[in-house]
gemmi code that builds the backbone of each chain (N, CA, C; Angstrom):
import gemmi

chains = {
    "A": [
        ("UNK", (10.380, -10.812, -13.278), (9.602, -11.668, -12.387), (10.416, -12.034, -11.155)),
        ("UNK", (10.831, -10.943, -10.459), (11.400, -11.154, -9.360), (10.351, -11.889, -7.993)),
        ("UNK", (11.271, -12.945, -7.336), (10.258, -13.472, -6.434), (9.978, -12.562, -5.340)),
        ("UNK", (9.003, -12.786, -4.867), (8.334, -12.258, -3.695), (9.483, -12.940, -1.907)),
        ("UNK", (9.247, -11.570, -1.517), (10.521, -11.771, -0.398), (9.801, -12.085, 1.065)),
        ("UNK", (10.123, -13.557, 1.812), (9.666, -13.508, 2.738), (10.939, -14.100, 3.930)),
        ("UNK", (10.549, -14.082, 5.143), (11.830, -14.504, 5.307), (12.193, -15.973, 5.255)),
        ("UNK", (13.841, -16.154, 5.681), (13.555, -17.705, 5.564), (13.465, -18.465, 6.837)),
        ("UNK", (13.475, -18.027, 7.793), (12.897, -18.770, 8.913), (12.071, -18.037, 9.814)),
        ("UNK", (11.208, -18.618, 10.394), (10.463, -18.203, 11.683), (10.212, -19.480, 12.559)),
        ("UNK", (10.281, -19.096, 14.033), (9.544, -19.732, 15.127), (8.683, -19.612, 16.153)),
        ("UNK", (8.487, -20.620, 16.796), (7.315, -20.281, 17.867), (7.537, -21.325, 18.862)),
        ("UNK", (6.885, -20.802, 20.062), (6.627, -22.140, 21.214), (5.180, -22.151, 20.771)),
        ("UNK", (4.638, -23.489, 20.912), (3.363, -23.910, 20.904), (2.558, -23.257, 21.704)),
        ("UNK", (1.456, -23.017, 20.945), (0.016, -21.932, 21.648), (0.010, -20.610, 21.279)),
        ("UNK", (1.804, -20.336, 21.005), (1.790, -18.855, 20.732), (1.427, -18.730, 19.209)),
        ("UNK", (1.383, -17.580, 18.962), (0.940, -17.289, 17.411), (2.603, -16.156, 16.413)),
        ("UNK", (2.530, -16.518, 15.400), (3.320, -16.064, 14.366), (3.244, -15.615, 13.501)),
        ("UNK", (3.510, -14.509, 12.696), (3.497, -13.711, 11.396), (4.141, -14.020, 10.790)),
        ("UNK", (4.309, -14.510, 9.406), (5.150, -14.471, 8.061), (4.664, -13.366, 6.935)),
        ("UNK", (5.832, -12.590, 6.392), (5.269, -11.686, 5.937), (5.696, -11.933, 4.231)),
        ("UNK", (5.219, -10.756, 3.294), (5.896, -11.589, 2.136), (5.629, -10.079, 1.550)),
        ("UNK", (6.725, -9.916, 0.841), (6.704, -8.513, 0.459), (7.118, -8.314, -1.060)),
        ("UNK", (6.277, -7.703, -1.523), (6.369, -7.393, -3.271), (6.085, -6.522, -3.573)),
        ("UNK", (5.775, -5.790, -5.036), (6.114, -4.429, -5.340), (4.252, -4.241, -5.595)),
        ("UNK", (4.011, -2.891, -5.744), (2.646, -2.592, -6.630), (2.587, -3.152, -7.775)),
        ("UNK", (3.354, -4.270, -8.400), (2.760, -4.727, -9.888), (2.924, -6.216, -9.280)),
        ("UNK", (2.444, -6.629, -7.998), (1.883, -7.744, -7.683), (0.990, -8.002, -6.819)),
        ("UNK", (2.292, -8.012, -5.500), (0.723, -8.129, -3.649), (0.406, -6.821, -4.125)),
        ("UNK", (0.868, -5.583, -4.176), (-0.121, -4.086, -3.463), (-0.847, -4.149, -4.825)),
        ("UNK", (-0.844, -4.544, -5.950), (-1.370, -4.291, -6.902), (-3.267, -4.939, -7.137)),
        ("UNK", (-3.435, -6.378, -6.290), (-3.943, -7.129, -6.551), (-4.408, -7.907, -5.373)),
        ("UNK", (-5.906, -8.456, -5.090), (-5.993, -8.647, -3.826), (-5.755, -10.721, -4.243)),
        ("UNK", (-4.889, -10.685, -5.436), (-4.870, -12.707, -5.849), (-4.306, -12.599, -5.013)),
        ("UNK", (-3.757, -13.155, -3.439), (-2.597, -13.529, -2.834), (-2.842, -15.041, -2.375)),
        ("UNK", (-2.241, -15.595, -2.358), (-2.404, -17.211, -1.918), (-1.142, -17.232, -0.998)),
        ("UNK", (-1.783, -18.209, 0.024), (-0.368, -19.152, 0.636), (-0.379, -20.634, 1.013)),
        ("UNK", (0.477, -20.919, 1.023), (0.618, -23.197, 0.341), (1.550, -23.179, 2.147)),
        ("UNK", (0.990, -24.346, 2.127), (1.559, -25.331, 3.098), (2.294, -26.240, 2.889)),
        ("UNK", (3.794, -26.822, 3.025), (4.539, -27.649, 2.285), (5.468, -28.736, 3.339)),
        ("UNK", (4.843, -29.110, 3.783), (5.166, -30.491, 4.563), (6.717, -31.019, 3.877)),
        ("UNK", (8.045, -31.677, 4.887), (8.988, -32.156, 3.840), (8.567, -33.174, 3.524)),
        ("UNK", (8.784, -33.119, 1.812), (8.288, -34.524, 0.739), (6.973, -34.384, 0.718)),
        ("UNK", (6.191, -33.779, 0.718), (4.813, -33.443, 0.680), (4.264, -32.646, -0.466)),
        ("UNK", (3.416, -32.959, -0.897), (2.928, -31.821, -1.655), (2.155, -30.405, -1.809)),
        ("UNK", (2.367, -29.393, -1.911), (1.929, -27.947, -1.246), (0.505, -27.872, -1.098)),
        ("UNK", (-0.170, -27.572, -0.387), (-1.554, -27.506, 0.028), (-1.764, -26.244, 0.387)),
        ("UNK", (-2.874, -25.536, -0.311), (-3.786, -24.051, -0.381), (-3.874, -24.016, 0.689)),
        ("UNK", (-3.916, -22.852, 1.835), (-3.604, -22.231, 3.139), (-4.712, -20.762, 3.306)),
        ("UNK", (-4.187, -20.342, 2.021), (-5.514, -19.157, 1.952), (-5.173, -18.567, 0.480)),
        ("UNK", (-6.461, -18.465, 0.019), (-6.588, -17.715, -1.315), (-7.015, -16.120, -1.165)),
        ("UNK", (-6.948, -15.470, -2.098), (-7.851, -14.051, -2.207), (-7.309, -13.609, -0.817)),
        ("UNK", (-6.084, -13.303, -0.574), (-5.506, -12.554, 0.570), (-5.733, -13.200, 2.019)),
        ("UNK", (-7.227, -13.458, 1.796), (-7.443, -13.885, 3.735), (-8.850, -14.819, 3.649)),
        ("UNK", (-8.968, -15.412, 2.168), (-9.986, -16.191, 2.493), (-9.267, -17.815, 2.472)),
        ("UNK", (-10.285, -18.215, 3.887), (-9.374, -19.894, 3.847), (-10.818, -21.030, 2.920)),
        ("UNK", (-9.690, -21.812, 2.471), (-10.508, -23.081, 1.994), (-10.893, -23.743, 2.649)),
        ("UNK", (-12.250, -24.624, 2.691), (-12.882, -25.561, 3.321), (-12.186, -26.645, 3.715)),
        ("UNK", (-12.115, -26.551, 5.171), (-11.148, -27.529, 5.620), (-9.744, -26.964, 6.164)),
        ("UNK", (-9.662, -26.221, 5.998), (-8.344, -25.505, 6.602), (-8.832, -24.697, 8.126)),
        ("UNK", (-7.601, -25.408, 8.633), (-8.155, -24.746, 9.994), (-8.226, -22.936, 10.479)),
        ("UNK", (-9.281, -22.390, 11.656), (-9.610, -20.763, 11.547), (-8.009, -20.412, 11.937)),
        ("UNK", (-7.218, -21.197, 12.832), (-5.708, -20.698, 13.158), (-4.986, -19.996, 11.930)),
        ("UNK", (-5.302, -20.029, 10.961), (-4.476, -19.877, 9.776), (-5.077, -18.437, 9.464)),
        ("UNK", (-4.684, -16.835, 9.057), (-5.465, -16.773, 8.616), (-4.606, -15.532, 7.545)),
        ("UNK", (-5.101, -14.477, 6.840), (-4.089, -14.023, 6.239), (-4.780, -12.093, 5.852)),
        ("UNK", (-3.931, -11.611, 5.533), (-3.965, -10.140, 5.404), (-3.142, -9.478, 4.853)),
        ("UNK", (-3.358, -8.322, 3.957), (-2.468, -7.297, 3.306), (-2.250, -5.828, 3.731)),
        ("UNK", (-1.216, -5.482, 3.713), (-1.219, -3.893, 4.030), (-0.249, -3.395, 2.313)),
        ("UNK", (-0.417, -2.611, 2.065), (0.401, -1.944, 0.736), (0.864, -3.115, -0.040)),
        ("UNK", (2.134, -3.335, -0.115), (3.056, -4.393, -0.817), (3.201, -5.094, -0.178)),
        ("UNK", (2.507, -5.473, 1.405), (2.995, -6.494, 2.008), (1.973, -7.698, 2.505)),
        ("UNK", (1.913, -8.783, 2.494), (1.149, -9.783, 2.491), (1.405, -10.791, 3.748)),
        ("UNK", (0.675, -10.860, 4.948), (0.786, -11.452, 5.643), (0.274, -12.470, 5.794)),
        ("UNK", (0.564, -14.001, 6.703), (0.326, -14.783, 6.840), (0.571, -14.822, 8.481)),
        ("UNK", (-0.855, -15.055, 9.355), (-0.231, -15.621, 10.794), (-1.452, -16.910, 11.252)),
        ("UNK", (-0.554, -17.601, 11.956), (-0.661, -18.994, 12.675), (-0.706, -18.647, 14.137)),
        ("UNK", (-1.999, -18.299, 14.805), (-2.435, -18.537, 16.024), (-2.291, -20.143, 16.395)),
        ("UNK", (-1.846, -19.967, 17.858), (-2.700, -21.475, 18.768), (-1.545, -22.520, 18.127)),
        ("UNK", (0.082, -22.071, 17.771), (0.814, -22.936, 17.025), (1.117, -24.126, 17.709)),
        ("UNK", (0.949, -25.448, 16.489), (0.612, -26.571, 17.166), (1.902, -27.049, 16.144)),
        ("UNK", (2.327, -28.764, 16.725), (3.602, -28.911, 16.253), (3.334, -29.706, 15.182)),
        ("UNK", (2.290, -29.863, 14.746), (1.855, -30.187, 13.047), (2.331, -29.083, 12.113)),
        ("UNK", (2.470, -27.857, 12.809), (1.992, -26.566, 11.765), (4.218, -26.300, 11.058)),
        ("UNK", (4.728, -27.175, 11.833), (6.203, -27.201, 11.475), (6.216, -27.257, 9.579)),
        ("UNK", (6.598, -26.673, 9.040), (6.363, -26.355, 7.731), (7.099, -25.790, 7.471)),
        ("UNK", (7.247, -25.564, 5.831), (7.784, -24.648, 4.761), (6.614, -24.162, 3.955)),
        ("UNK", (6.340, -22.535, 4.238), (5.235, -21.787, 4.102), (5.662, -20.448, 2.713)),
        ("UNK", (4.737, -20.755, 1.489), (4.646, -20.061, 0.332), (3.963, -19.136, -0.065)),
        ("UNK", (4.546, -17.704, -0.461), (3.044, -16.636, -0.698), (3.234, -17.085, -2.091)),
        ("UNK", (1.708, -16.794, -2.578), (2.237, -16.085, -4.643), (1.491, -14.788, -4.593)),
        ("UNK", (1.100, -14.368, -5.593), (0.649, -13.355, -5.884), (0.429, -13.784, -7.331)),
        ("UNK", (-0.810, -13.459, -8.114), (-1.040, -12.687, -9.823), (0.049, -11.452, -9.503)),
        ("UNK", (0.671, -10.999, -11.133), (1.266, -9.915, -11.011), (0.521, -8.734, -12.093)),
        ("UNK", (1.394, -8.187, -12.709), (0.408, -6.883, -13.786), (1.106, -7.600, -15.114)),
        ("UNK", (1.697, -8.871, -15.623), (2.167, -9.425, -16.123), (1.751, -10.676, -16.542)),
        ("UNK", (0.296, -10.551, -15.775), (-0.297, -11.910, -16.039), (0.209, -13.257, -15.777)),
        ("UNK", (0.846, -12.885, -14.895), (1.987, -14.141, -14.559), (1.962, -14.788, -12.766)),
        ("UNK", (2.478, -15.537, -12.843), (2.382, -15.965, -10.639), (3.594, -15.438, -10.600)),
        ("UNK", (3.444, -15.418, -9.397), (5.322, -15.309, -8.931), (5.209, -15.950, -7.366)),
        ("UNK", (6.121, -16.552, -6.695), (5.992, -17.232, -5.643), (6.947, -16.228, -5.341)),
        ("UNK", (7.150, -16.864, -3.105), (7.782, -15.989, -2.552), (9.174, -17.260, -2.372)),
        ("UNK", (10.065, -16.368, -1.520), (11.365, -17.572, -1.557), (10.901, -18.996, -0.636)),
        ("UNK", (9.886, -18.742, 0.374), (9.528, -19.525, 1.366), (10.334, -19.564, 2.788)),
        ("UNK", (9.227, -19.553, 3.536), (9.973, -19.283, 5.254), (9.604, -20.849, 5.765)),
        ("UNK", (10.649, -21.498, 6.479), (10.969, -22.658, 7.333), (10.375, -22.060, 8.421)),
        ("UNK", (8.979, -22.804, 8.688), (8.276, -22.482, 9.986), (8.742, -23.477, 11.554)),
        ("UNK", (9.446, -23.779, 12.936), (10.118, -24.533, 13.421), (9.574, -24.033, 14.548)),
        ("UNK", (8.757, -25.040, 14.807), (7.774, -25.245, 16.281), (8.589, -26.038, 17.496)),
        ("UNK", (9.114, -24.586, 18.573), (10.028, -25.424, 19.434), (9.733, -26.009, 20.470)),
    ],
    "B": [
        ("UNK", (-13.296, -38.706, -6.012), (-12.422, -37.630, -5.425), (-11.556, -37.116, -6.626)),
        ("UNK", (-11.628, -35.872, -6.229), (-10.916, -35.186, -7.126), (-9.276, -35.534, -7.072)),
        ("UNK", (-8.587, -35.608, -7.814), (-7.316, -36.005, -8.608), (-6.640, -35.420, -9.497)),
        ("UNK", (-5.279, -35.226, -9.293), (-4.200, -34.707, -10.682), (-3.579, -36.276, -10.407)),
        ("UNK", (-2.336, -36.638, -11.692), (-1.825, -37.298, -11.721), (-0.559, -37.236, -12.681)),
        ("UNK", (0.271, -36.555, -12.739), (1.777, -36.729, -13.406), (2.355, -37.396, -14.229)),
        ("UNK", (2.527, -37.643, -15.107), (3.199, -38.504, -15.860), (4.759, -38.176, -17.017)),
        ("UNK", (5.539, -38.839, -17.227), (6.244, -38.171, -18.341), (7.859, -37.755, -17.900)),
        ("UNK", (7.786, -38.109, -16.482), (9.007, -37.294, -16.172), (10.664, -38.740, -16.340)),
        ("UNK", (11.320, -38.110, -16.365), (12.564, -38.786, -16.435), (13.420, -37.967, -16.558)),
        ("UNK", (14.693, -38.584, -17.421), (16.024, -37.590, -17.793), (15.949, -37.667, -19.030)),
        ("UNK", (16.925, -36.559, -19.195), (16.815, -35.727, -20.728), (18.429, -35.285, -20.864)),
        ("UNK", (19.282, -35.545, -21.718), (20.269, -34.508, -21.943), (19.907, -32.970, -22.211)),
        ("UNK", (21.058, -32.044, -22.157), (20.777, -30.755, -21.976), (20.843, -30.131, -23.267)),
        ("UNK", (19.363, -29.654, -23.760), (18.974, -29.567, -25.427), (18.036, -30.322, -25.861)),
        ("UNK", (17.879, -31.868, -24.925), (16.710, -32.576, -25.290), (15.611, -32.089, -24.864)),
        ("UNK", (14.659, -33.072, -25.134), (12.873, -32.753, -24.927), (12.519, -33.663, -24.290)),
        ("UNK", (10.989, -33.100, -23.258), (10.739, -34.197, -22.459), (8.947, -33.643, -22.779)),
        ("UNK", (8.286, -34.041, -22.679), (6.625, -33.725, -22.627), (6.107, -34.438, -21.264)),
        ("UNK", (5.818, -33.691, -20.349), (5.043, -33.943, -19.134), (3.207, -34.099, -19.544)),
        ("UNK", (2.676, -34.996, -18.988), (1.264, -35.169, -18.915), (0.657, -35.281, -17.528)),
        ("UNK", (-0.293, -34.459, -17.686), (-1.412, -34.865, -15.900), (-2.736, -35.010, -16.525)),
        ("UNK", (-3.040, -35.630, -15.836), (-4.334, -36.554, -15.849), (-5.457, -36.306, -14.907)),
        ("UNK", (-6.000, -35.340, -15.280), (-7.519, -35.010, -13.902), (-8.660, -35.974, -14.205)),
        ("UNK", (-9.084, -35.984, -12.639), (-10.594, -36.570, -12.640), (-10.961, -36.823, -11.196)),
        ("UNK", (-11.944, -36.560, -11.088), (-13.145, -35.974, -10.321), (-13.883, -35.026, -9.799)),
        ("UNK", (-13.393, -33.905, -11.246), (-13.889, -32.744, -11.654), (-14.125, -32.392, -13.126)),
        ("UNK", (-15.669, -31.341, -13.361), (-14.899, -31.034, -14.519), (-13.702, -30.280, -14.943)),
        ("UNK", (-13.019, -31.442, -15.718), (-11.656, -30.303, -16.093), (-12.231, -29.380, -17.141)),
        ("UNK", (-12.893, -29.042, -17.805), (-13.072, -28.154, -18.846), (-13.138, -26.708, -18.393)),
        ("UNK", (-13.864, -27.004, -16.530), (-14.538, -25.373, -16.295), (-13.157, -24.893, -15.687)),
        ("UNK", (-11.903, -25.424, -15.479), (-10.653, -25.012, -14.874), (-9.470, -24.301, -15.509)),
        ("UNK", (-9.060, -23.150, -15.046), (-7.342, -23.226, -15.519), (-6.776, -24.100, -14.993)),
        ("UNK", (-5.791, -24.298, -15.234), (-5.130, -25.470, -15.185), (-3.104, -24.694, -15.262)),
        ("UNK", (-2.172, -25.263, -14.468), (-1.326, -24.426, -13.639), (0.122, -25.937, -13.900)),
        ("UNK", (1.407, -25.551, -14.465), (2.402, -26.175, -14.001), (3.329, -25.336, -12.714)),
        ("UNK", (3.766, -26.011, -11.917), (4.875, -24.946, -10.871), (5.968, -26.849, -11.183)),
        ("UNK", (7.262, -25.822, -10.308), (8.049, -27.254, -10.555), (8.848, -26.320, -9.521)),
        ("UNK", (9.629, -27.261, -8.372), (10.342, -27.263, -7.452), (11.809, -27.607, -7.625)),
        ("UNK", (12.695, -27.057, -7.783), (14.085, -27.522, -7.820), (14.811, -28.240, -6.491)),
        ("UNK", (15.500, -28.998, -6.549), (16.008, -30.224, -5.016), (16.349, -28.909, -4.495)),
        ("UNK", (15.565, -29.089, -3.006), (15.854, -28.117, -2.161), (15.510, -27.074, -2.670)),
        ("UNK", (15.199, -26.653, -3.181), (14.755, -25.239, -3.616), (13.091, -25.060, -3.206)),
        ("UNK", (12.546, -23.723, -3.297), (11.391, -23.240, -3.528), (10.666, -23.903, -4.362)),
        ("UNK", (9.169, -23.278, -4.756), (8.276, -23.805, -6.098), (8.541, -22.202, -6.635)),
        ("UNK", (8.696, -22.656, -8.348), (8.782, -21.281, -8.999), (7.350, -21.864, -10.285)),
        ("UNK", (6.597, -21.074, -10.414), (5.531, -20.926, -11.092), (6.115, -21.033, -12.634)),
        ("UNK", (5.614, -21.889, -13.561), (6.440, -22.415, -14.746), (5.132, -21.871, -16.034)),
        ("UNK", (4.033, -22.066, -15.775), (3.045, -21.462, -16.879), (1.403, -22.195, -16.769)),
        ("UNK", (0.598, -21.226, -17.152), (-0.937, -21.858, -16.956), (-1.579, -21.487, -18.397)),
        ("UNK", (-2.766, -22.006, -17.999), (-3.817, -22.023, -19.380), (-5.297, -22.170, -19.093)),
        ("UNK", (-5.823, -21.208, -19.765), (-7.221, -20.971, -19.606), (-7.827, -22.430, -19.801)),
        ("UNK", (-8.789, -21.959, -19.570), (-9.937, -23.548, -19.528), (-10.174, -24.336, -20.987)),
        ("UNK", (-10.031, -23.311, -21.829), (-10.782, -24.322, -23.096), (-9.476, -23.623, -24.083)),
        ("UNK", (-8.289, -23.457, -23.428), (-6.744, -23.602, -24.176), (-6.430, -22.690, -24.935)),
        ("UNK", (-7.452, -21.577, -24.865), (-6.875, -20.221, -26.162), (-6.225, -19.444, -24.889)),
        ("UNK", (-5.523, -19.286, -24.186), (-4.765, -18.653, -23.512), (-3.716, -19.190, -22.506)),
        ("UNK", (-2.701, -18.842, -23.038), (-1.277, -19.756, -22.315), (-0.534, -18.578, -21.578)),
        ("UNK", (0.021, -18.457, -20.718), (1.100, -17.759, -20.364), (2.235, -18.416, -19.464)),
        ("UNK", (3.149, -17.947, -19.940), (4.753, -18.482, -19.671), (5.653, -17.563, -18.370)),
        ("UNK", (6.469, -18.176, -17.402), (7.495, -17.664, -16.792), (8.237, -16.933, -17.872)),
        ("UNK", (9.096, -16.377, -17.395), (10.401, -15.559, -18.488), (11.462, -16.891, -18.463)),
        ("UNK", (11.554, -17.377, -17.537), (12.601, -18.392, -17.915), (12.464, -19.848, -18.393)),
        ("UNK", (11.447, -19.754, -19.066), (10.795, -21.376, -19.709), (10.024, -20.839, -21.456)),
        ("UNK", (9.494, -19.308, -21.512), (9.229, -18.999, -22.681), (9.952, -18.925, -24.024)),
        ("UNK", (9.562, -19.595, -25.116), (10.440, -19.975, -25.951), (10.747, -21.407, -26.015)),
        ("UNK", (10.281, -21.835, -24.947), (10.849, -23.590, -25.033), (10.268, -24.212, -24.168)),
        ("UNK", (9.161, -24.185, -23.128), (8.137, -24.919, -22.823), (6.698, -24.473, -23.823)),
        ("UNK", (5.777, -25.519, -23.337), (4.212, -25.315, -24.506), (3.682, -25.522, -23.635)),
        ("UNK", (2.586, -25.121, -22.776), (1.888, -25.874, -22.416), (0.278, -25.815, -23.129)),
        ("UNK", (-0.154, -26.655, -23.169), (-1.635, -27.467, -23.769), (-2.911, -28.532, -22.922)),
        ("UNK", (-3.717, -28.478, -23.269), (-4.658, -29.278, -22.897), (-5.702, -29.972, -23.965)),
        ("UNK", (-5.702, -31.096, -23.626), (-7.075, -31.813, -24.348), (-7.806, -32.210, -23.315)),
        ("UNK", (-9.198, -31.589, -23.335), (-10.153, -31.614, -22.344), (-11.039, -32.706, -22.579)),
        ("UNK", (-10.830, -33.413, -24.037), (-11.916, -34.566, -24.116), (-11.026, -35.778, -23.549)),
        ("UNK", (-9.354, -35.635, -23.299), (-9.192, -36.850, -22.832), (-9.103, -36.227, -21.234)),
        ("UNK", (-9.342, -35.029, -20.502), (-8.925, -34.240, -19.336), (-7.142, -34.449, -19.205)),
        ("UNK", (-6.690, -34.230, -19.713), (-5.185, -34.175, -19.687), (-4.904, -32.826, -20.017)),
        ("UNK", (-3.459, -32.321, -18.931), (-3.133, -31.018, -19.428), (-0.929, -31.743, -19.704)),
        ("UNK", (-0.576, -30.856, -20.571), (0.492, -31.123, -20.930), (0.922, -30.315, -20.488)),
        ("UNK", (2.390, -30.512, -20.869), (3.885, -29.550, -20.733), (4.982, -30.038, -21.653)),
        ("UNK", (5.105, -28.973, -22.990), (6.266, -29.722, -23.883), (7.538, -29.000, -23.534)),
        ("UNK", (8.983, -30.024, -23.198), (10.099, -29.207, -22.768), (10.502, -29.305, -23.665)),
        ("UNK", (11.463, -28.429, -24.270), (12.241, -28.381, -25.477), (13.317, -27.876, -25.078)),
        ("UNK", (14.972, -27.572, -25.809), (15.960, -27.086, -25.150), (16.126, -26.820, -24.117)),
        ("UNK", (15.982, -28.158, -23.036), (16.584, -27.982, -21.566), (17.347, -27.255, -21.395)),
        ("UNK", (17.456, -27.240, -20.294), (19.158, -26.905, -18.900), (19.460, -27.485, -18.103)),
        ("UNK", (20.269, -27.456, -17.561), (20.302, -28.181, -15.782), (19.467, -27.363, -15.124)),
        ("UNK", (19.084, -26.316, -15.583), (18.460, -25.050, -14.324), (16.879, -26.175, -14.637)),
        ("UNK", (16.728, -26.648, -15.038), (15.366, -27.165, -15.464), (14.536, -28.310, -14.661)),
        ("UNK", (16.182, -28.874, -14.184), (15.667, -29.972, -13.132), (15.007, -29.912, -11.653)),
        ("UNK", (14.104, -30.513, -11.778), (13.194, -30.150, -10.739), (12.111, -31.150, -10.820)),
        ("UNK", (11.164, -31.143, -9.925), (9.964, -31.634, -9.667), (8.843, -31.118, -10.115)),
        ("UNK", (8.185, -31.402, -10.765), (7.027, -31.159, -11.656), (5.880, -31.158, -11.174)),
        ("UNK", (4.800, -30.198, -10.825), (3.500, -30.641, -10.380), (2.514, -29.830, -11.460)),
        ("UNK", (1.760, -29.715, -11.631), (0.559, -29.231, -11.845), (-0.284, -29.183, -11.071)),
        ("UNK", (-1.150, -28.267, -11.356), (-2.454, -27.788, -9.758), (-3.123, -27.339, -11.064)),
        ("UNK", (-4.470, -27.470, -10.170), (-6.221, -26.488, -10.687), (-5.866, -25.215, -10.498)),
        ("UNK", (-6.394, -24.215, -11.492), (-6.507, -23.107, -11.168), (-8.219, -22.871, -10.180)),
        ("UNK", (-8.501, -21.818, -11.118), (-9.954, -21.266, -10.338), (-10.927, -21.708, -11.162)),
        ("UNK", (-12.050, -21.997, -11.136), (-13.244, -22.152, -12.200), (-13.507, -21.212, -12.716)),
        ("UNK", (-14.022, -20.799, -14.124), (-14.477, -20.183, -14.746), (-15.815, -19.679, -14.250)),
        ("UNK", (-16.262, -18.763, -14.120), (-15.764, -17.549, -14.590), (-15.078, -16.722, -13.280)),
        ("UNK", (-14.714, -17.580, -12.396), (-13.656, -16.966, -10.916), (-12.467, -16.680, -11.168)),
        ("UNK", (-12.477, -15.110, -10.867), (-10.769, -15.175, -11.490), (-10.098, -15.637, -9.825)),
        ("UNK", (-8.905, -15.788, -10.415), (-8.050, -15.494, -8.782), (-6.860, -16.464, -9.189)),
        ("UNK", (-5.749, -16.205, -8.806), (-4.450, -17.203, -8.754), (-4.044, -18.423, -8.079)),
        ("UNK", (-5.166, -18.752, -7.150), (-4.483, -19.739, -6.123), (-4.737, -21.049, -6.821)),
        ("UNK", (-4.617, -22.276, -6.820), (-3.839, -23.141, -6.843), (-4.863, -24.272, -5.621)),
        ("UNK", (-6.123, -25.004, -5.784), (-6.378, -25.563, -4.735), (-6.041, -27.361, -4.565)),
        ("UNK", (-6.171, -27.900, -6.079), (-5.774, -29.235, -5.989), (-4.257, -29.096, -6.705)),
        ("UNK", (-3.287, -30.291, -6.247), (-1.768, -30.595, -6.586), (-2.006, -31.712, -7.001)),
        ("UNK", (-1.116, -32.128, -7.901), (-0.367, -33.561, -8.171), (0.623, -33.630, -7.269)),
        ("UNK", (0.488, -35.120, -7.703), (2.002, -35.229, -6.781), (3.680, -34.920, -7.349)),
        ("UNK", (3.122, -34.906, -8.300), (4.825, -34.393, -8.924), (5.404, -35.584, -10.003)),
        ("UNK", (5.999, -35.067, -10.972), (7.164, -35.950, -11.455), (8.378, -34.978, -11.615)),
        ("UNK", (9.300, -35.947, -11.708), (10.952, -35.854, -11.503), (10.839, -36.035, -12.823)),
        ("UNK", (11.713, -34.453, -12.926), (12.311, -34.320, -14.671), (14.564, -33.733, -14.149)),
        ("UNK", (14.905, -34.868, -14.437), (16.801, -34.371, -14.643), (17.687, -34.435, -15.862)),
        ("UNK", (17.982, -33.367, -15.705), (18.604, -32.777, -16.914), (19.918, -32.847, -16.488)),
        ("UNK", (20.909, -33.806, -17.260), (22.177, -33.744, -17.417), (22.779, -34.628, -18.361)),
        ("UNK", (24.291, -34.240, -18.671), (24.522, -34.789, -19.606), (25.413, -35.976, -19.065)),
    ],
}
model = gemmi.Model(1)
for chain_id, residues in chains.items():
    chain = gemmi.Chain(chain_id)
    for i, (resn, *xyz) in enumerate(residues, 1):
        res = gemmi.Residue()
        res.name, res.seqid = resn, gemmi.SeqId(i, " ")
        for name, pos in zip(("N", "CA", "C"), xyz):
            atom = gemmi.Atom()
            atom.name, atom.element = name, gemmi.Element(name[0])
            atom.pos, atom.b_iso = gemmi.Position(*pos), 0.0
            res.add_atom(atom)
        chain.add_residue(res)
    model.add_chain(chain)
structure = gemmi.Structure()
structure.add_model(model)
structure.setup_entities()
């Protein structure tokens, strides 16, 4: 149950938009379209971002939105606003019946 | 409004037992999986084990199987977590989340608790 690899930092100037990517093998992201990603405020508690690869939850803003290619699982933040400063989580279901999270990328809105 | 709520956490020497409890309501908990993750200081969230809706199906991390349980009683809506032979690797922050409703599969995770603090040392 190796974690899912994303990096650990990314930035942006405000307005511009950003990719976080998160990369795992065929017996998780390429395997399976479960991909989720959490929003994690410091001291906060993680909040759903997008489920099922690229669908967002009610209430989450359209800036957010998400996509897969093979083993790799993206996450990008159009229109970056300095709320969106975060620590950002993929998971994935694996072929193991199991989650696995990614290491998490420090998002830093300059 | 829908709600998790935490309970159970403290310190434990390393070998002791601790049993975590969460407490849902303002859903049915019955139609839910139901999900522990736990955060180490400064660290990531690493996914710790979930359970089907009506408790005949558990599955475990590799590094908690053998010595966490997790369980639910749906008539009081409480889902558990029994620790047994800690570590220090163990200490961390505790949450539980909703899974998906039945009959939706999918992995994500939409309501959190807020967490309890479980430390393990001697």
């Amino acid at each position: 149950q190796s974690a899912l690899t994303q990096p650990a930092s990314v930035s942006g100037s405000p307005g511009q938009s950003i990719t976080i990517s998160c990369t795992g093998t065929s017996s998780d992201v390429g395997g399976y379209n479960y991909v989720s990603w959490y929003q994690q405020h410091p001291g906060k508690v993680p909040k759903l971002i997008i489920y099922d690869v690229s669908s967002r939850p009610s209430g989450v803003s359209n800036r957010f939105s998400g996509s897969k290619s093979g083993n790799t699982a993206s996450l990008t933040i159009s229109g970056l606003q300095a709320e969106d400063e975060a620590d950002y989580y993929c998971s994935s279901y694996t072929s193991s019946s199991t989650l696995v999270f990614g290491g998490g990328t420090k998002l830093t809105v300059l | 409004e829908v709600q998790l709520v935490e309970s159970g956490g403290g310190s434990a020497q390393p070998g002791g037992s601790l049993r975590l409890s969460c407490a849902g309501s303002g859903f049915i908990f019955t139609y839910y999986w139901m999900h522990w993750v736990r955060q180490a200081p400064g660290k990531g969230l690493m996914w710790v084990s979930c359970i089907n809706n009506d408790g005949s199906s558990t599955i475990y991390a590799d590094s908690v199987k053998g010595r966490f349980t997790i369980s639910r009683d749906n008539a009081k809506n409480t889902l558990y977590l029994q620790m047994n032979s800690l570590r220090g690797e163990d200490t961390a922050v505790y949450y539980c989340a909703r899974g998906p409703r039945i009959p939706v599969a999918g992995s994500d995770m939409d309501v959190w608790g807020q967490g309890t603090t479980v430390t393990v040392s001697s």
